[in-house]
C-alpha positions as CSV (number, residue, x, y, z in Angstrom):
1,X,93.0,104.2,93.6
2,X,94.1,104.8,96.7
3,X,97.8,102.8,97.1
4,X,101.5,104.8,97.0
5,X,102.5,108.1,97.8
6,X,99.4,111.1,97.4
7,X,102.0,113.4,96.0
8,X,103.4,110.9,93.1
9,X,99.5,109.8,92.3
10,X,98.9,113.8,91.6
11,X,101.3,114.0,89.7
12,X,100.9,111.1,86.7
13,X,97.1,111.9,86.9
14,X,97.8,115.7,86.3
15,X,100.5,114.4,83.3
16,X,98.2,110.9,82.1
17,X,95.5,114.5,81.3
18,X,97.8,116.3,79.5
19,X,98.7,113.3,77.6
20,X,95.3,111.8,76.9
21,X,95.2,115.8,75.3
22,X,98.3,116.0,73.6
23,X,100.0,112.7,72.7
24,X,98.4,110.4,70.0
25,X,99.7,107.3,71.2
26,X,98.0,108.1,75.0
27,X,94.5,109.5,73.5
28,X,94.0,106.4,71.1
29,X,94.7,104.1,74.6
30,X,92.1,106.6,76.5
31,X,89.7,106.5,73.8
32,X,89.6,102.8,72.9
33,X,89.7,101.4,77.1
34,X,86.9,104.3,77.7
35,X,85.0,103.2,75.1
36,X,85.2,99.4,76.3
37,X,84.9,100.0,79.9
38,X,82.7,102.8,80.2
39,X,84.4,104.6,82.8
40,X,86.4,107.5,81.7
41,X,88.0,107.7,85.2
42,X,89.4,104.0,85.3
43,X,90.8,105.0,81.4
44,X,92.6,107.8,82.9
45,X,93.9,105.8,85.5
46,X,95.2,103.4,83.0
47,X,96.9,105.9,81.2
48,X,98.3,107.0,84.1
49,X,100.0,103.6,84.8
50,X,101.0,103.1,81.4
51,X,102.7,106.8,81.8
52,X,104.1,105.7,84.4
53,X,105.5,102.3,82.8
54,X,107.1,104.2,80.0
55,X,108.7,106.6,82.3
56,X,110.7,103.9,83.8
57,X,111.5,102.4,80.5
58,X,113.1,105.8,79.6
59,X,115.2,106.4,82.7
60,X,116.1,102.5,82.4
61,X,117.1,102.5,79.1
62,X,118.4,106.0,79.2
63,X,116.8,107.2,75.6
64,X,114.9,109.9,74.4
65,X,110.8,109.4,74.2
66,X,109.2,108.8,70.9
């Protein structure tokens, strides 16, 4: 991926790897698209996005994660 701003791609890579470790709902996503795919790096990607998605949706919507 090579599209937006270097800084803000970092970033929700550094965080789409911390989720993939630490939140459920992310690691099922990583496991089941790496799984299908093949390529771990494109899952994490993915996740990355979807991070990404649901970020907006919380500053949107103005609630709490859960």
């Amino acid at each position: 991926i090579q599209g937006g701003r270097s800084r803000v791609r970092r970033a929700l890579y550094m965080a789409a790897l911390t989720a993939i470790r630490t939140c459920e709902r992310f690691k099922t996503f990583y496991t089941a698209l790496a799984a299908r795919s093949g390529s771990k790096k494109l899952a994490i990607i993915a996740v990355a996005r979807k991070l990404l998605v649901v970020l907006n949706a919380i500053i949107r919507d103005k609630k709490a994660f859960a």
